[in-house]
Backbone as CSV, one residue per row, in Angstrom:
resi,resn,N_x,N_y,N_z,CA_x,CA_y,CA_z,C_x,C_y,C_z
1,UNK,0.846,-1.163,0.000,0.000,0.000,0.000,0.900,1.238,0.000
2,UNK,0.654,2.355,-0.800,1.489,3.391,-1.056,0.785,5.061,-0.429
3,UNK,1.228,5.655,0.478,0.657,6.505,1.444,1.370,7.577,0.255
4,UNK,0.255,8.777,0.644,0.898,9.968,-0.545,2.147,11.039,0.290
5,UNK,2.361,10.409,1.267,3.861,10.985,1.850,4.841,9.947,2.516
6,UNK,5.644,10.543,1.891,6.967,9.560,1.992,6.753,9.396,3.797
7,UNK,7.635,7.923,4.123,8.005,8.370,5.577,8.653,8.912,6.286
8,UNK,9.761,9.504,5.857,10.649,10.498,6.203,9.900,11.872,6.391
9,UNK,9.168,12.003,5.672,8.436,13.941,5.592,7.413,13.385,7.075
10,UNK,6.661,12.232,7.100,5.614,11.848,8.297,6.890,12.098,9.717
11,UNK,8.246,11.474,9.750,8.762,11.206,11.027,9.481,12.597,11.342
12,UNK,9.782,13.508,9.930,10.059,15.044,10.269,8.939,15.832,11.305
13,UNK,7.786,15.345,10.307,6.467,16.463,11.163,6.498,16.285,12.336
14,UNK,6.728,15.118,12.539,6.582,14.445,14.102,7.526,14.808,15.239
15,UNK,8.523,15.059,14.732,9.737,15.998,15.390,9.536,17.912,15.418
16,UNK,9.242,18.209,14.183,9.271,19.678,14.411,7.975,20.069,14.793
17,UNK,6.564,19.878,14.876,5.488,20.183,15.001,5.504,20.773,16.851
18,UNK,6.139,19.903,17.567,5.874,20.405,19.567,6.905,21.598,19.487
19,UNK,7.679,22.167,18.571,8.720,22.834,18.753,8.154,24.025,18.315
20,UNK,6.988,23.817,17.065,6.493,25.225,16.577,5.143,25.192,17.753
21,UNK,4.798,24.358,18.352,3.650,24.511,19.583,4.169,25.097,20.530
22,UNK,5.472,25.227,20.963,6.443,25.385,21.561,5.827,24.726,23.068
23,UNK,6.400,23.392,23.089,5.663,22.459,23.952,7.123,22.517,24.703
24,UNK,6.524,22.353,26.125,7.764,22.132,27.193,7.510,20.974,28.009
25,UNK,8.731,20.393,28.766,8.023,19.244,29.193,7.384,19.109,30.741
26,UNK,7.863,20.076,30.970,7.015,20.114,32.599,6.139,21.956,32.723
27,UNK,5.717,21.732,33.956,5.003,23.400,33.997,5.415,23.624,34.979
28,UNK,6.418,24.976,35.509,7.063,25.575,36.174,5.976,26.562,37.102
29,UNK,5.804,26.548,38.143,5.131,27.851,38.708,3.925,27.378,39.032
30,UNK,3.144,28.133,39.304,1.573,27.475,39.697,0.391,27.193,38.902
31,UNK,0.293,27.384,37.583,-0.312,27.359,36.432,-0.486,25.748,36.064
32,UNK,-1.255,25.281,36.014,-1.229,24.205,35.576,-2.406,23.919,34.306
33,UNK,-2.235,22.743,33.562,-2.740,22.445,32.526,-4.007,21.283,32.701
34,UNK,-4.970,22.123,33.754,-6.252,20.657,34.018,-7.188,22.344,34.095
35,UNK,-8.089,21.445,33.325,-9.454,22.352,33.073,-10.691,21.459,33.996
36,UNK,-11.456,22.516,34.263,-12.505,21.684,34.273,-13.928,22.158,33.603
37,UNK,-14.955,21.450,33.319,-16.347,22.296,32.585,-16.443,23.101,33.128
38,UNK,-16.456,24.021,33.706,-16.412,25.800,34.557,-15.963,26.193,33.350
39,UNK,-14.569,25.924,32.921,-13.757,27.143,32.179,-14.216,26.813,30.637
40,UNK,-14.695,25.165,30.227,-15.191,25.440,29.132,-16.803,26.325,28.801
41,UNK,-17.364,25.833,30.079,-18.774,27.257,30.004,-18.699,28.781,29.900
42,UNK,-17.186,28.821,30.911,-17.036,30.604,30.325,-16.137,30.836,29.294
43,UNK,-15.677,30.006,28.479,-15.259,30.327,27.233,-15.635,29.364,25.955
44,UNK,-16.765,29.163,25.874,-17.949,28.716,24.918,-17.372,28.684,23.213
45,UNK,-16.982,30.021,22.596,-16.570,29.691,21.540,-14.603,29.468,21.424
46,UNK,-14.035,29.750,22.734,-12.798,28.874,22.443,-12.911,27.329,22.177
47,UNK,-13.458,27.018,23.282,-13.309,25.529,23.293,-14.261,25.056,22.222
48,UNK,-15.084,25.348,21.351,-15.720,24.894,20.362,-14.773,25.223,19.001
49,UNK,-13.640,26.061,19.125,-12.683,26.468,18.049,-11.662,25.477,18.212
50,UNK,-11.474,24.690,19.716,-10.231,24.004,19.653,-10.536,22.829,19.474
51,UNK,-12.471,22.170,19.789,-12.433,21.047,19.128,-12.575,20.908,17.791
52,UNK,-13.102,22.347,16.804,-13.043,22.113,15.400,-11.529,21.646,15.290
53,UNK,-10.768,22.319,15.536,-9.195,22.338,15.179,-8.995,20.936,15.274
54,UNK,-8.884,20.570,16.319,-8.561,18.751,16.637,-9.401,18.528,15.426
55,UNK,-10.252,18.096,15.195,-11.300,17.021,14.398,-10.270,17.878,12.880
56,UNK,-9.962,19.298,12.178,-9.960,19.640,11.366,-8.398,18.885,11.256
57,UNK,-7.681,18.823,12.533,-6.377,18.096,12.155,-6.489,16.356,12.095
58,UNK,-7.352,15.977,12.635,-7.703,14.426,12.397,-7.747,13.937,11.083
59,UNK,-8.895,14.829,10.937,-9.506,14.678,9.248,-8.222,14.970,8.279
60,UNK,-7.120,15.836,8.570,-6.163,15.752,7.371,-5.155,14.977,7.938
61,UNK,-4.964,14.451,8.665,-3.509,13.146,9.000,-4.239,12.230,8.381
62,UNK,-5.780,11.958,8.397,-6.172,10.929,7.566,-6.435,10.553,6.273
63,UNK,-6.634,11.988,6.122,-6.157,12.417,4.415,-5.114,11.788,3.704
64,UNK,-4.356,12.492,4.645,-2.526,12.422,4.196,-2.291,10.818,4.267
65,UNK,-3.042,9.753,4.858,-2.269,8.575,4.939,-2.981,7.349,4.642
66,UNK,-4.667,8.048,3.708,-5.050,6.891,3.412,-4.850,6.771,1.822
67,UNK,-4.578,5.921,1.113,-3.953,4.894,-0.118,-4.718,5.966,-0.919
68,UNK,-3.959,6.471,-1.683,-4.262,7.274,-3.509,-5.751,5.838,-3.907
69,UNK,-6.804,6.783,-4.647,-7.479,5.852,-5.658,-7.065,4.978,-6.572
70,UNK,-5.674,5.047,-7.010,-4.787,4.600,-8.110,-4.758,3.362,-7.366
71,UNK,-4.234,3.259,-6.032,-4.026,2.318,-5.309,-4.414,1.399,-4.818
72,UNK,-5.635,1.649,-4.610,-7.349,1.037,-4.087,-7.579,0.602,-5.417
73,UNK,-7.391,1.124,-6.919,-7.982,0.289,-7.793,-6.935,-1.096,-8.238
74,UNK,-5.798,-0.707,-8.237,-4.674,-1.532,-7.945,-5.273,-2.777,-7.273
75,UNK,-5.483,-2.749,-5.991,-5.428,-3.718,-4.870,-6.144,-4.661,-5.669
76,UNK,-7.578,-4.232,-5.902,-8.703,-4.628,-6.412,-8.674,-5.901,-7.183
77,UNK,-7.740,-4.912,-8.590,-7.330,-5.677,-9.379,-6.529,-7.283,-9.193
78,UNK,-5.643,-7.058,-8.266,-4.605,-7.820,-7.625,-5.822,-8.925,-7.075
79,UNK,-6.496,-8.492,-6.137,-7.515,-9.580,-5.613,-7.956,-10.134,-6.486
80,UNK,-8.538,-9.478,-7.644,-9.645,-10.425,-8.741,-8.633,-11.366,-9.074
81,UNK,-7.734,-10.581,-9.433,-6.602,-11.863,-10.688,-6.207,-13.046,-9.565
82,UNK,-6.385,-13.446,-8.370,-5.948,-14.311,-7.684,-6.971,-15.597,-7.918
């Protein structure tokens, strides 16, 4: 099966992507990273922008890695002729 990106460009993204998030690995100070439904009720259209985002980045990693049509008709073929 032939994915329309090489694996090298997939194991790059995977390296530079937390660096442009600029992800750290612990949280320094008193701030911490736990929500609870309080803060998604008083900020209603953030958190409805950050689950489009997730689902809008789901939907294209799955893009990016399911088999060209060329490929799928390929297979096909391969099955019948067996």
């Amino acid at each position: 099966m032939k994915y329309r990106l090489p694996p090298s460009l997939l194991a790059a993204a995977a390296f530079i992507s937390p660096s442009l998030a600029q992800a750290h690995p612990g949280h320094d100070g008193d701030h911490e990273l736990v929500w609870d439904v309080e803060h998604f009720l008083s900020h209603p259209l953030a958190s409805i922008a950050c689950a489009a985002l997730v689902v809008a980045a789901g939907w294209a990693v799955w893009r990016l890695l399911k088999p060209s049509p060329a490929t799928r008709q390929q297979d096909r073929s391969a099955r019948r002729d067996r």
